[in-house]
N, C-alpha and C positions, 0 to 999 in steps of 0.2 A: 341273643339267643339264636343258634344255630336250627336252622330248617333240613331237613331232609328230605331230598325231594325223589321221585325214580327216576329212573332215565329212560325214556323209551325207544326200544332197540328195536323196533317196528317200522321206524318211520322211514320211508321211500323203498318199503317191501310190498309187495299186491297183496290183496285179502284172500284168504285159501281158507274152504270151508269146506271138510268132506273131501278132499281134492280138488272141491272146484275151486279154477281159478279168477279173481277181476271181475270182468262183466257176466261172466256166466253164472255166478251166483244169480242175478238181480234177472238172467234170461230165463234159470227155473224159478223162478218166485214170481216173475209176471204170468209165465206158460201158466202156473198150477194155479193163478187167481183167476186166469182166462178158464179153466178146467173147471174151478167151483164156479162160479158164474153158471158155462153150460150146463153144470151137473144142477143148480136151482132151476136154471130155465128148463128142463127137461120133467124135474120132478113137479115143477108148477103146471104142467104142460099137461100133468096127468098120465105119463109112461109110465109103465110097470119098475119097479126097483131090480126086476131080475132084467131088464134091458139097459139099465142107464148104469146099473151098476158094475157089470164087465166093460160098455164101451168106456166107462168112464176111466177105470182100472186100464185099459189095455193103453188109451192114449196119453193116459201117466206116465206109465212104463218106458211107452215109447216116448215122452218127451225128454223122461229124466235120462235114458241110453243116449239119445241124441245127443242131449248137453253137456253129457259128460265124453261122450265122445269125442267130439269139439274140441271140447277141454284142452283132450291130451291131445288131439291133431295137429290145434294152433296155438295153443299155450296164451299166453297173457293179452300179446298187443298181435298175434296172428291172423287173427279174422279179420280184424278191420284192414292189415294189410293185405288179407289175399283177395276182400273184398275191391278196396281201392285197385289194387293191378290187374282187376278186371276189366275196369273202365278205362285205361288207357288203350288209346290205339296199337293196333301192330307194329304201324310204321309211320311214320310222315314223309312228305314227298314234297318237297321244298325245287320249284325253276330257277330259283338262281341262289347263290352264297351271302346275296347280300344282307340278310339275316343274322350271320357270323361273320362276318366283315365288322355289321356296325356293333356285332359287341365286344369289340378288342381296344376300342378308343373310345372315352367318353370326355368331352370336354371339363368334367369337374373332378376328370381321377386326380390322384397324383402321383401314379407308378408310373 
């Protein structure tokens, strides 16, 4: 008996949701659990609903523009790279060559 199976033409594409792409999905979805959280702790708090309900609405807005911003700025693997090439230094300042001296010969090469 022959099986039928699908083929899935997904695999090693990023997950796009809405436009968002990769890790920015999972960055609005932690923002807006951080966001109900405040918005309980606020209302637990005993705030007016006419106060927690526009700050709450406004830093939505602004979270979800952000993320989606991002988005299209850095696309998939951007961030984390413009992130990393922050912390690299300017320059290095190296007194002598012997540094790149000793790495053109290594006793166990075999070029």
């Amino acid at each position: 008996m022959a099986s039928v199976y699908q083929i899935n033409k997904g695999v090693g594409r990023p997950i796009v949701f809405k436009g968002l792409r990769a890790q920015y999905i999972a960055y609005l979805a932690i923002g807006l659990v951080v966001l109900f959280v405040v918005f309980a702790l606020l209302f637990i708090a005993g705030i007016s609903l006419l106060v927690v309900l526009p700050v709450i609405a406004g830093a939505g807005a602004a979270l979800s523009f952000s993320v989606f911003r991002l988005s299209v700025r850095f696309g998939e693997h951007g961030l984390s790279k413009f992130l990393a090439r922050r912390q690299l230094p300017v320059y290095l300042r190296f007194k002598s060559r012997r540094v790149f001296t000793a790495l053109k010969k290594h006793p166990y090469d075999r070029h």
